[in-house]
N, C-alpha and C positions, 0 to 999 in steps of 0.2 A: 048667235054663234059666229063666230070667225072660223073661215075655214081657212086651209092650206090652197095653192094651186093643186097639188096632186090630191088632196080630199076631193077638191071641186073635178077635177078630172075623171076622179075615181065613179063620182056620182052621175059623169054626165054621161060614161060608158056602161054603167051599170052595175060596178065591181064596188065591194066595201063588205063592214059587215054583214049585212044579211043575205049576201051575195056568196060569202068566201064558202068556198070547196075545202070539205076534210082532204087532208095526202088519202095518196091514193097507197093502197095496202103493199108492202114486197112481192114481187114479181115471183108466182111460182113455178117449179119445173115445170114444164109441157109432157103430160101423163102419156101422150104417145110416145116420146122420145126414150121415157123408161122402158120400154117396151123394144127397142131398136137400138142395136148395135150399130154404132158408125162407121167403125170399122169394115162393117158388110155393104156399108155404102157412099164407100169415101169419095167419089167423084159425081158430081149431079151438073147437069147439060137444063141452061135455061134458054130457050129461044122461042121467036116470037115477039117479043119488049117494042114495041113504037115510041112513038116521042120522042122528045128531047131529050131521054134519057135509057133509051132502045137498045139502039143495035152495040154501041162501041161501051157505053157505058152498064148494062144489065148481061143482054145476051152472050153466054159461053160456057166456058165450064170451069164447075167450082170443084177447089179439091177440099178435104175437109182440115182444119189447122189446128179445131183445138177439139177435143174429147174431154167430158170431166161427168161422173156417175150420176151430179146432182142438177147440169145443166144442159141444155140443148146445146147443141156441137156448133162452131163457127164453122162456113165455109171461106173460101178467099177465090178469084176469079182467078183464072189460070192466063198468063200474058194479056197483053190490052193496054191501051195507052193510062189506065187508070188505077190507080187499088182499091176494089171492089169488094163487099162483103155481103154474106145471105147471113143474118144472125135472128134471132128471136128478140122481139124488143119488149120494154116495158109493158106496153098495152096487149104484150102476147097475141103478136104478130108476126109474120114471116117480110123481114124488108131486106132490100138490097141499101146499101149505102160505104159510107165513107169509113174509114178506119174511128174517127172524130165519133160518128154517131153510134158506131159499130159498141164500142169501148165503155159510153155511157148509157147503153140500149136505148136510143132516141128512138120514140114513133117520129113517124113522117120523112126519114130520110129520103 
């Protein structure tokens, strides 16, 4: 066999076919949030947050931006040197991040 660099690369991390991961299924509503009006809780106070990513970047208060029947509600931080977001992401989690990860539901922001 002749391989590729990237075959060979593939094999030497582990990834190829017997490796590859099915996609992961569409992202469903969060069954608590059908349950919860946003409107009744349009400002949430996060504090506490350490790290490099704490006090200026997590901790404060989010107002809520967007509402919609079928998804969990965006928050957005209220002032702060940064634009901040609390959204529900792919792997149906609760993250703070960037508009960028916010918009594509990234884990790990």
């Amino acid at each position: 066999h002749i391989f590729t660099h990237a075959q060979r690369m593939w094999a030497m991390w582990g990834f190829g076919p017997d490796t590859a991961v099915a996609p992961a299924a569409a992202p469903s509503k969060d069954p608590a949030w059908a349950q919860v009006d946003a409107s009744a809780c349009p400002v949430l106070q996060i504090r506490g947050a350490t790290g490099q990513f704490g006090d200026q970047w997590t901790n404060g208060r989010y107002d809520v931006e967007v509402t919609h029947p079928e998804m969990a509600p965006v928050y957005v931080l209220r002032g702060g040197p940064f634009e901040r977001f609390l959204y529900f992401d792919s792997d149906h989690y609760w993250r703070v991040g960037s508009c960028e990860y916010k918009d594509q539901e990234k884990a790990g922001a």
